[in-house]
py3Dmol code that shows the C-alpha trace and the ligand (Angstrom):
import py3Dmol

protein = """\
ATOM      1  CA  UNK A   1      92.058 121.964  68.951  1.00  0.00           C
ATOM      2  CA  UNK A   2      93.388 118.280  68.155  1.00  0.00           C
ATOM      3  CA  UNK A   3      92.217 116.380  64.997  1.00  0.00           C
ATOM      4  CA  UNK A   4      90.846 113.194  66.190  1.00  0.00           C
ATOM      5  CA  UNK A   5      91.005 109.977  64.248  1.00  0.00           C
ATOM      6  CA  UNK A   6      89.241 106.890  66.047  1.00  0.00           C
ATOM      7  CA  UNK A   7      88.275 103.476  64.558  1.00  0.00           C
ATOM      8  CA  UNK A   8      85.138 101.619  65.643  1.00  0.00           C
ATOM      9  CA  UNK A   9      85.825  98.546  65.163  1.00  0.00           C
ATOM     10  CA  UNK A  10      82.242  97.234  66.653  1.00  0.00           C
ATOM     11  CA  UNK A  11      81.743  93.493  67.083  1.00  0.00           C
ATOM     12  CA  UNK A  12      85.015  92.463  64.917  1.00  0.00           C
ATOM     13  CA  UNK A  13      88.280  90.974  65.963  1.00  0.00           C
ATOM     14  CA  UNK A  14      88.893  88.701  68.114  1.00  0.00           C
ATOM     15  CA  UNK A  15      91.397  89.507  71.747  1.00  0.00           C
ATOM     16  CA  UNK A  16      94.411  88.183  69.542  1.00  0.00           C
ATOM     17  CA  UNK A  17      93.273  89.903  66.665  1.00  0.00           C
ATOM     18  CA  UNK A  18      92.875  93.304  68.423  1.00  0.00           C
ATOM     19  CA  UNK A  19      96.180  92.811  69.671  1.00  0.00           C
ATOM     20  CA  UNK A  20      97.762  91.996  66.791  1.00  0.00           C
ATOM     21  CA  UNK A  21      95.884  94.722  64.621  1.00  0.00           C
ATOM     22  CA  UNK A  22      97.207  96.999  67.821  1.00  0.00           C
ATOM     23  CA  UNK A  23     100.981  96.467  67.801  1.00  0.00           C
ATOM     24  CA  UNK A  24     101.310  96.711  64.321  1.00  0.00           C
ATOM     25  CA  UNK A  25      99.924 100.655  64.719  1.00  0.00           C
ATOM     26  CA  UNK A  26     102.412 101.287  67.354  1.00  0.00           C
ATOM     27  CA  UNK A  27     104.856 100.217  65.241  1.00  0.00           C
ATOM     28  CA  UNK A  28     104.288 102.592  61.887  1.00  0.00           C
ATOM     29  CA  UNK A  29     102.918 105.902  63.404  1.00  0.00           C
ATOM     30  CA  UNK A  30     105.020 108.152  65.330  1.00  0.00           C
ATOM     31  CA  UNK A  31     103.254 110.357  67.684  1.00  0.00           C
ATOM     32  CA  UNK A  32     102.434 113.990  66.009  1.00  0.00           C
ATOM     33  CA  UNK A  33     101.416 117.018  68.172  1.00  0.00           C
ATOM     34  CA  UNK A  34      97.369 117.993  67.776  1.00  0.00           C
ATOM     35  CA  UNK A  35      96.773 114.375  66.453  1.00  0.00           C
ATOM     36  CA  UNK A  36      94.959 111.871  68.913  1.00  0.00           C
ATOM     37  CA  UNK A  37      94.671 108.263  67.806  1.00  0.00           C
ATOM     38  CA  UNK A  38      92.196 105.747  69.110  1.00  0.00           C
ATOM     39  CA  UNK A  39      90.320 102.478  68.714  1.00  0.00           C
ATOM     40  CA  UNK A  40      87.743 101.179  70.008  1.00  0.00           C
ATOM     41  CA  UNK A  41      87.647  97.294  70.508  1.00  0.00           C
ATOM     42  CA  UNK A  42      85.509  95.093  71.698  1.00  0.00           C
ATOM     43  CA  UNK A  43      84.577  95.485  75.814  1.00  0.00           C
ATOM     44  CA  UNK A  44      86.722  91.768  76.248  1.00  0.00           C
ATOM     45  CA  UNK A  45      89.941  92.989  74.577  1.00  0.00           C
ATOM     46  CA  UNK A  46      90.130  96.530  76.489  1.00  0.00           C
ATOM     47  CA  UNK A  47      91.949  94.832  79.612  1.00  0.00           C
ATOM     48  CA  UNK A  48      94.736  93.170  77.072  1.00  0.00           C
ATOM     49  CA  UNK A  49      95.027  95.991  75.012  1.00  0.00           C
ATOM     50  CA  UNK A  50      95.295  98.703  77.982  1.00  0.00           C
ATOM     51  CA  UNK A  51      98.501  96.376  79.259  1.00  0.00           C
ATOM     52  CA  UNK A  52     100.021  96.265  75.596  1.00  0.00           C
ATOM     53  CA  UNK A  53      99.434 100.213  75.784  1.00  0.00           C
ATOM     54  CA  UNK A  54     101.091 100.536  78.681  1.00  0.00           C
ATOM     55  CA  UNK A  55     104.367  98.743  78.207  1.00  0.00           C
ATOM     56  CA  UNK A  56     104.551 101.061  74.948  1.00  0.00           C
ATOM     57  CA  UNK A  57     103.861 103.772  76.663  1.00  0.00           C
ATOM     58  CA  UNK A  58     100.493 105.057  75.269  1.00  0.00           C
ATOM     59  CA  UNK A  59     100.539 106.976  71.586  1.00  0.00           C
ATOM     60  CA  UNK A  60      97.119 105.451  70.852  1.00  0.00           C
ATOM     61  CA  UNK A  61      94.006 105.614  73.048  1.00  0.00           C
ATOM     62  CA  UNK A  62      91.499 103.366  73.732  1.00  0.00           C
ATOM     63  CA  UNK A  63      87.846 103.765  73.703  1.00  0.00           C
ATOM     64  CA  UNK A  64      84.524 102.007  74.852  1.00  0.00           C
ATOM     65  CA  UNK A  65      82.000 101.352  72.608  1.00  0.00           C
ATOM     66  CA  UNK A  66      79.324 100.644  75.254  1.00  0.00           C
ATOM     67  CA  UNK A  67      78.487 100.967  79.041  1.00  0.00           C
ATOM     68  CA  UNK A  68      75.634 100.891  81.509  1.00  0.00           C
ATOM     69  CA  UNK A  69      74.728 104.739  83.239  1.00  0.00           C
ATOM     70  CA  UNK A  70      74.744 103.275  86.948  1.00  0.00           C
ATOM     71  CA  UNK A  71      78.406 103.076  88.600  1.00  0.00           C
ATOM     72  CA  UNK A  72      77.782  99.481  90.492  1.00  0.00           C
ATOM     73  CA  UNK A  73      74.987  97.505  91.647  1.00  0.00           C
ATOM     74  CA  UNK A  74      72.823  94.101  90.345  1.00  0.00           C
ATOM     75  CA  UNK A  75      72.793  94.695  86.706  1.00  0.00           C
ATOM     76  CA  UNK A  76      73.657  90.898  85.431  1.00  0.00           C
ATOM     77  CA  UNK A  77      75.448  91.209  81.674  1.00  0.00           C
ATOM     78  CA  UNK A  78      76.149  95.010  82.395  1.00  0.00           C
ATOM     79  CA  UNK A  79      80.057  96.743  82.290  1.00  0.00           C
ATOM     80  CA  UNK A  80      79.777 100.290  84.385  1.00  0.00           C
ATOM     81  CA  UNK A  81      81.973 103.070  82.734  1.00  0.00           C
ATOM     82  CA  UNK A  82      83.472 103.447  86.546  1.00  0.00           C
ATOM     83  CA  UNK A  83      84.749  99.742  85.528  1.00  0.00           C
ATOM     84  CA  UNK A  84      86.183 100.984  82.867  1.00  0.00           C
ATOM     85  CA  UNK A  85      87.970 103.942  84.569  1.00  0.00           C
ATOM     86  CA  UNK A  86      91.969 103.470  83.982  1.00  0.00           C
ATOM     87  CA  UNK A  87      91.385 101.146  81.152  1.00  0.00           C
ATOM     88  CA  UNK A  88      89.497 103.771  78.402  1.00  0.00           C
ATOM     89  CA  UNK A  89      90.061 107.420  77.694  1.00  0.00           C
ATOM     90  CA  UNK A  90      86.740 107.827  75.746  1.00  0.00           C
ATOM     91  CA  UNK A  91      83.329 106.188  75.290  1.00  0.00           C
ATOM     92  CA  UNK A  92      80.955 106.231  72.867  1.00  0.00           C
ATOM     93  CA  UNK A  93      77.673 107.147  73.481  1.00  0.00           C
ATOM     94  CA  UNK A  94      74.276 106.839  71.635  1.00  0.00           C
ATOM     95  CA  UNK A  95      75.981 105.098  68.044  1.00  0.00           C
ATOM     96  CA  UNK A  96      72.854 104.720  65.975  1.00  0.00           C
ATOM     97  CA  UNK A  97      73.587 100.935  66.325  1.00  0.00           C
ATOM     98  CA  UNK A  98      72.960 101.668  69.837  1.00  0.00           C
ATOM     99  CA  UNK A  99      69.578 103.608  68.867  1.00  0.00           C
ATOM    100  CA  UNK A 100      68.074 101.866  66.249  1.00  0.00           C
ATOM    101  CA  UNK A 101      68.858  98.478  66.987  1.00  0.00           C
ATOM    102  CA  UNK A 102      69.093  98.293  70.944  1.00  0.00           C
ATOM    103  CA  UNK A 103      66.435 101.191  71.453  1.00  0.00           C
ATOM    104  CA  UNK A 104      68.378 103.430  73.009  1.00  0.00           C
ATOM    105  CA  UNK A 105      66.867 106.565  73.899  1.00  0.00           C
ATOM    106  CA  UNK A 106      67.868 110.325  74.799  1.00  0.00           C
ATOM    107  CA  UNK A 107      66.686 109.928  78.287  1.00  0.00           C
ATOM    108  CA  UNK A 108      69.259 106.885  78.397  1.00  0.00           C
ATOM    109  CA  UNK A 109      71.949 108.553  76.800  1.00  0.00           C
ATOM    110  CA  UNK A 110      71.801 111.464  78.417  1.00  0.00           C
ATOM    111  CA  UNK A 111      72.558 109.223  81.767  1.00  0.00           C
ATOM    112  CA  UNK A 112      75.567 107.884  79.621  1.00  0.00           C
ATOM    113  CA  UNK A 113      76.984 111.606  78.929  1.00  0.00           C
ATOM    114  CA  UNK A 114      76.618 112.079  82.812  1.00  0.00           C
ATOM    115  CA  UNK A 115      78.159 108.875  83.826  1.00  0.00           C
ATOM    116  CA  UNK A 116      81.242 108.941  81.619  1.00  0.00           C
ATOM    117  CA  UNK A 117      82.256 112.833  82.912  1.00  0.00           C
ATOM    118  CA  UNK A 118      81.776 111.763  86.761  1.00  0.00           C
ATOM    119  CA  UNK A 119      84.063 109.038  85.653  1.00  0.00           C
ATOM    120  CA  UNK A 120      86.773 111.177  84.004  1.00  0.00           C
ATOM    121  CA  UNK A 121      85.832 109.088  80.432  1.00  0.00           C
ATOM    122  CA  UNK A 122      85.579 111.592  77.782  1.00  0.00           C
ATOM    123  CA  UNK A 123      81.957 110.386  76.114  1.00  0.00           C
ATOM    124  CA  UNK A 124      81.848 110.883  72.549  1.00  0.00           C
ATOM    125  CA  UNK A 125      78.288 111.795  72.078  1.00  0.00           C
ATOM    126  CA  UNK A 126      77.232 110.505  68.529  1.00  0.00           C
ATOM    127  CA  UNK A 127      74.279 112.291  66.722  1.00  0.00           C
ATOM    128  CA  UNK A 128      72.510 112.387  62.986  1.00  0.00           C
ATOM    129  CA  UNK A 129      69.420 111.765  60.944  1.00  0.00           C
ATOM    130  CA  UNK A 130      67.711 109.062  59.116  1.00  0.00           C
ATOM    131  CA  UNK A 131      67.591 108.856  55.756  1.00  0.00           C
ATOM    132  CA  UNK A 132      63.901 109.306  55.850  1.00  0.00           C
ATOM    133  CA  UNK A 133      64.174 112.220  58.523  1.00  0.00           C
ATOM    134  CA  UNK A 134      66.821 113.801  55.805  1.00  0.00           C
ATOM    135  CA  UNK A 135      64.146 113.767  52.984  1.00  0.00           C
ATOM    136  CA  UNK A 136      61.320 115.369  55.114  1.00  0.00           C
ATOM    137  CA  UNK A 137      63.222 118.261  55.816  1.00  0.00           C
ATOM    138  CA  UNK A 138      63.802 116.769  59.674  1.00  0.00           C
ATOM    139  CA  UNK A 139      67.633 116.815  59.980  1.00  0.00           C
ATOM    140  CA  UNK A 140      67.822 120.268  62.205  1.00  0.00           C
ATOM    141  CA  UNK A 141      65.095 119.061  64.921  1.00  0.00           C
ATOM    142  CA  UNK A 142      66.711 115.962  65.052  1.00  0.00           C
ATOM    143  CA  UNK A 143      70.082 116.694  65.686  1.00  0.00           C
ATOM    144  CA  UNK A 144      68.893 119.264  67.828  1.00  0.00           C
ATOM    145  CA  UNK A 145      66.541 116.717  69.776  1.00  0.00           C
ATOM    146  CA  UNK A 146      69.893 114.270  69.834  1.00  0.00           C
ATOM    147  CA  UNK A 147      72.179 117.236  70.692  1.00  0.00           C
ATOM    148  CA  UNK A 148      70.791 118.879  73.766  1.00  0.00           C
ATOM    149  CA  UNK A 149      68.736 115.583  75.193  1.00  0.00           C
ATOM    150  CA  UNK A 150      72.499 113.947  75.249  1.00  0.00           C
ATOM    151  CA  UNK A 151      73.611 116.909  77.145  1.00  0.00           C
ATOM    152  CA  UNK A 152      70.776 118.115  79.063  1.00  0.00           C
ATOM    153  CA  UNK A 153      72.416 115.833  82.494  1.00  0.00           C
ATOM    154  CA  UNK A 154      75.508 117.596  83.083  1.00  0.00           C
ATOM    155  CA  UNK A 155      76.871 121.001  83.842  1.00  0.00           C
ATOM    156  CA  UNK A 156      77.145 123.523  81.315  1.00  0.00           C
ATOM    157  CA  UNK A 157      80.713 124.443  82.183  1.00  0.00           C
ATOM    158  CA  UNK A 158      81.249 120.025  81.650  1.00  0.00           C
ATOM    159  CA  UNK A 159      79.564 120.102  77.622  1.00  0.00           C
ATOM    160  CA  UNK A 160      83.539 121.475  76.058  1.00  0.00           C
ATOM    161  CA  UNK A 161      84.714 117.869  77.636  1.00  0.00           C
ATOM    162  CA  UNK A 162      82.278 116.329  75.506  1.00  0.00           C
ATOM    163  CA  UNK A 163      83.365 115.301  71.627  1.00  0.00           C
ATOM    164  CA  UNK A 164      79.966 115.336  69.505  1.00  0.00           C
ATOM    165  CA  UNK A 165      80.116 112.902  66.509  1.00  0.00           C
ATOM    166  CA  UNK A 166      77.875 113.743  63.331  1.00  0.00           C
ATOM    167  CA  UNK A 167      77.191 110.680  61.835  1.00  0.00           C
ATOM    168  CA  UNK A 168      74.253 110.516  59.287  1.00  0.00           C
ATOM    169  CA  UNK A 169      72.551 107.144  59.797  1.00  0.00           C
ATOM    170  CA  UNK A 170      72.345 107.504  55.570  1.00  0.00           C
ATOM    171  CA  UNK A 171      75.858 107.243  54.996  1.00  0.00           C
ATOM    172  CA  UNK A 172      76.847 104.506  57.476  1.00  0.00           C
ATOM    173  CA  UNK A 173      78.597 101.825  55.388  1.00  0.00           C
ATOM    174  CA  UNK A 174      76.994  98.895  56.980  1.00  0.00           C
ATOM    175  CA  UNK A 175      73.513 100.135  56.109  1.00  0.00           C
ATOM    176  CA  UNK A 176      71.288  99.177  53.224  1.00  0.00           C
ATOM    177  CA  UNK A 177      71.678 101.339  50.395  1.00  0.00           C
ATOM    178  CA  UNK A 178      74.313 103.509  52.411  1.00  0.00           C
ATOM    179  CA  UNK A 179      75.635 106.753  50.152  1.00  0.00           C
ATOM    180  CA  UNK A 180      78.887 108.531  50.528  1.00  0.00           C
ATOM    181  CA  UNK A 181      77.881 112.326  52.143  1.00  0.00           C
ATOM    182  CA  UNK A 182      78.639 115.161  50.307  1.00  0.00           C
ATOM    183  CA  UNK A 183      80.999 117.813  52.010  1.00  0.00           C
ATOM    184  CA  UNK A 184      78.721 120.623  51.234  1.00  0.00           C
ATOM    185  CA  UNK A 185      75.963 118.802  53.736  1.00  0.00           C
ATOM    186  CA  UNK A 186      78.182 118.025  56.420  1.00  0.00           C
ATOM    187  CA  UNK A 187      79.333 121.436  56.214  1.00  0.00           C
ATOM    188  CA  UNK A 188      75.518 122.296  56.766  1.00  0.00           C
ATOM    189  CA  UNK A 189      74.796 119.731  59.611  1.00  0.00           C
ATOM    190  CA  UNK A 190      78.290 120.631  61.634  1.00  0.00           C
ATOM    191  CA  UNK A 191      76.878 124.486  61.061  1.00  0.00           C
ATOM    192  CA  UNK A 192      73.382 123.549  62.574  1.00  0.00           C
ATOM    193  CA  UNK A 193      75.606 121.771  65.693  1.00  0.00           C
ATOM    194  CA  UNK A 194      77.878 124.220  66.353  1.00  0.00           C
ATOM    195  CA  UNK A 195      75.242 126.877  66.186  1.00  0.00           C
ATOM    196  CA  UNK A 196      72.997 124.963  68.383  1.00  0.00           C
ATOM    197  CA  UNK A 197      75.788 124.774  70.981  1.00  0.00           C
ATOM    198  CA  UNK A 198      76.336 128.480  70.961  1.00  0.00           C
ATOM    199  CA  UNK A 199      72.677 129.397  71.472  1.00  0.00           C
ATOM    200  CA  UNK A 200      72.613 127.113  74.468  1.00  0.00           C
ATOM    201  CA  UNK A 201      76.045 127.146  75.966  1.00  0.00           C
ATOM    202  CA  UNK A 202      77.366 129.919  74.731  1.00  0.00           C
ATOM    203  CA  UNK A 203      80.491 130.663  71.849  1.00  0.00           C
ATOM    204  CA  UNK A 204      83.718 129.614  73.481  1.00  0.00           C
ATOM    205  CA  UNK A 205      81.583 126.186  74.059  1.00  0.00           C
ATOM    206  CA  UNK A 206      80.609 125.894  70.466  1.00  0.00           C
ATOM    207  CA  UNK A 207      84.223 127.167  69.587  1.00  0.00           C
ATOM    208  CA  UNK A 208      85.739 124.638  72.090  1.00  0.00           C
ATOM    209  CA  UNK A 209      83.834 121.377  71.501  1.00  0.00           C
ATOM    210  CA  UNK A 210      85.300 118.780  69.449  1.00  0.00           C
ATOM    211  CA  UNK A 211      82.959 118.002  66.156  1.00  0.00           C
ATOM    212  CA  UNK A 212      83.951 114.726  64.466  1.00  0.00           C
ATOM    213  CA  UNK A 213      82.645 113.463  61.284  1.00  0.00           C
ATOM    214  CA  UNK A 214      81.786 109.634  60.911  1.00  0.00           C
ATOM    215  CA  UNK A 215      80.588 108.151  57.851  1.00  0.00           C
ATOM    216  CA  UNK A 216      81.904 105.574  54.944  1.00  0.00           C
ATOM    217  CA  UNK A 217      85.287 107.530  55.775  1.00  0.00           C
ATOM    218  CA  UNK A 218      88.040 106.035  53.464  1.00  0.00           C
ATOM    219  CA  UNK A 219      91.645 106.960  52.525  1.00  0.00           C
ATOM    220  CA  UNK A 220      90.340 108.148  49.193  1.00  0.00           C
ATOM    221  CA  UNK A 221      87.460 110.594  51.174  1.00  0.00           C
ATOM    222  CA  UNK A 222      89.184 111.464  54.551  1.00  0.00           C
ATOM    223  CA  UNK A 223      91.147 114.431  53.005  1.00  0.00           C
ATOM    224  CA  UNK A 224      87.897 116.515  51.757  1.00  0.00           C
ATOM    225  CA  UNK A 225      85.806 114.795  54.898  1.00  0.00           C
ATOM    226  CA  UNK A 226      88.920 116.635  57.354  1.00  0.00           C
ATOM    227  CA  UNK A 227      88.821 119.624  55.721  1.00  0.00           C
ATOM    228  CA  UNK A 228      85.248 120.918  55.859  1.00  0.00           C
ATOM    229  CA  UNK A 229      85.411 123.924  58.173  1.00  0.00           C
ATOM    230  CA  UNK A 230      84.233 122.966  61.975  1.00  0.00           C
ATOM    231  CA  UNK A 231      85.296 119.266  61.757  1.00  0.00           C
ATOM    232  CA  UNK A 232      87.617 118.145  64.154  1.00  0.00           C
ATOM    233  CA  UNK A 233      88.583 114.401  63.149  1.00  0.00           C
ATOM    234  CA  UNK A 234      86.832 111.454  61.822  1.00  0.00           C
ATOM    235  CA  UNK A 235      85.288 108.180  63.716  1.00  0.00           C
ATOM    236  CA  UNK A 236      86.058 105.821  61.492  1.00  0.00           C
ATOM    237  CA  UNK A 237      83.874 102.170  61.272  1.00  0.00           C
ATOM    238  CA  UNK A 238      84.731  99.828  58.382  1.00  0.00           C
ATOM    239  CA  UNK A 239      87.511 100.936  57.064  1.00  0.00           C
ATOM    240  CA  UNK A 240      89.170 101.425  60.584  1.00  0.00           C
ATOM    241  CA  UNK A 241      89.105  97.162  60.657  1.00  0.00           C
ATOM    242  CA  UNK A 242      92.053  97.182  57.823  1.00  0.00           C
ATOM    243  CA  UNK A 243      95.123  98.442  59.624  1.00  0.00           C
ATOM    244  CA  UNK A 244      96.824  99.582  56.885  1.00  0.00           C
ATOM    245  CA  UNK A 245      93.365 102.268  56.062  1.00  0.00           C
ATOM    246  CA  UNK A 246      93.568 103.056  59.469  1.00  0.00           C
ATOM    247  CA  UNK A 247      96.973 104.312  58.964  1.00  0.00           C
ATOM    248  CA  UNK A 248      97.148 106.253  55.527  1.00  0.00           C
ATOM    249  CA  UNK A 249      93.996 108.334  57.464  1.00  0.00           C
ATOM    250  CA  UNK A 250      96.299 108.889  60.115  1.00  0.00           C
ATOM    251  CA  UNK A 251      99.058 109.942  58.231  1.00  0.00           C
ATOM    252  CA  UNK A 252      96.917 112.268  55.956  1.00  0.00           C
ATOM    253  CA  UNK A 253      95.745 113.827  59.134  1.00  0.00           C
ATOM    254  CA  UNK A 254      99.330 114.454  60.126  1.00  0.00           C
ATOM    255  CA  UNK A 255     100.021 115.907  56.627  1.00  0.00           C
ATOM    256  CA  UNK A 256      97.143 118.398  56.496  1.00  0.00           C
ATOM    257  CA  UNK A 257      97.974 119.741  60.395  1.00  0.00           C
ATOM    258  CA  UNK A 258     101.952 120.110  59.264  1.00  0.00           C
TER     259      UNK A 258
END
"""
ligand_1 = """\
10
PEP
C 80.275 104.114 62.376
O 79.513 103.146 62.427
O 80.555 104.791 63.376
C 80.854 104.435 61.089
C 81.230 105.661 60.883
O 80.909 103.395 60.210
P 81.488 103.438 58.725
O 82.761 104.219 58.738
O 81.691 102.010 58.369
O 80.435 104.101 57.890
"""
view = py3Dmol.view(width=600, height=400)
view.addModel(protein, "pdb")
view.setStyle({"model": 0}, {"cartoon": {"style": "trace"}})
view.addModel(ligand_1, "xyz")
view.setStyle({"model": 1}, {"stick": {}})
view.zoomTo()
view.show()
């Protein structure tokens, strides 16, 4: 299985920014077998970034961070992940930006999951508890709830093309009071995911399906955060948004696969 490392970068940098930020990581990494690097800019610098991609001949991916469910049609303000087809690899789906502020629920994410595989856009289906859900014992229903309501639209044999992101809404660095997750309960919510997955899908699913773990994930925590058993890379927010963070993750990555 590949380690994945992927930066959010959210509503930050601007086109020229993004591009900048862009060449300057094909520049200092080399590609490195079982390592997949991608960003994820904002929906207006995908088309600029996709052409600077492909004059370098692609050894970082791109990502969407957003899309609407339906293919076409008279959505006004909407961007359709069949738009996006040739211009993304991956999209993320159900952020907890994207459920606690913009009310998205798992009846509309689960339309995302099944839009982005009839698309050939790998969705990366993010998932994890409250702070307040953590404390009253809540964290296995809900990432259960999240878990198989983001799936329950597509094919059983389609859920390995899906990468599932824990990311505890707690330990988010942009939120209040936000607190660096121990390894020891990751270890316990990846367990709970990958389990979940196997009573539903089967083993070589659970075995198969990318895990990533996303969540205040720095150069100084990435190393313990990459090495808890089931995690498969890191989606990074914050700290993906200074290049040179971006890139001593990437690196350490590389080191612990050599
Ligand atoms: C995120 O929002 O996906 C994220 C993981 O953010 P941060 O790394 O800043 O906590």
């Amino acid at each position: 299985m590949k380690t994945y490392i992927v930066g959010n970068w959210k509503m930050n940098l601007t086109v020229g920014e993004s591009s900048i930020y862009l060449q300057k990581l094909l520049k200092r990494i080399r590609p490195a077998k079982g390592i997949e690097v991608a960003v994820s800019p904002s929906l207006i610098a995908i088309q600029p970034l996709r052409m600077q991609l492909d004059k370098n001949n692609s050894k970082v991916k791109l990502v969407a961070q957003n899309f609407y469910h339906r293919d076409y049609g008279a959505f006004t303000g909407e961007v359709s992940v069949s738009q996006l087809r040739g211009l993304v690899n991956y999209a993320i789906v159900g952020h907890s930006e994207r459920r606690y502020v913009f009310g998205e629920t798992n009846k509309d994410l689960k339309q995302k999951v099944a839009a982005a595989i009839r698309n050939g856009i790998t969705p990366i289906l993010c998932i994890g508890e409250t702070e307040n859900e953590k404390n009253f014992g809540e964290t296995a229903d809900v990432l259960r709830d999240q878990l198989l309501g983001g799936l329950s639209e597509i094919d059983a044999e389609d859920v390995k093309k899906v990468v599932i992101a824990y990311e505890p809404v707690w330990a988010i660095s942009s939120n209040k009071g936000a607190r660096l997750a121990a390894p020891d309960e990751i270890a316990e919510s990846i367990k709970l995911i990958r389990n979940e997955l196997k009573e539903t899908y089967g083993k070589e699913t659970a075995d198969e399906t990318p895990v990533l773990y996303g969540g205040s994930v720095n150069p100084n925590n990435a190393g313990a955060y990459l090495t808890i058993p089931g995690v498969n890379g890191l989606l990074i927010g914050g700290s993906s948004l200074v290049s040179d963070h971006f890139i001593d993750i990437i690196e350490l990555a590389k080191r612990l696969r050599a």
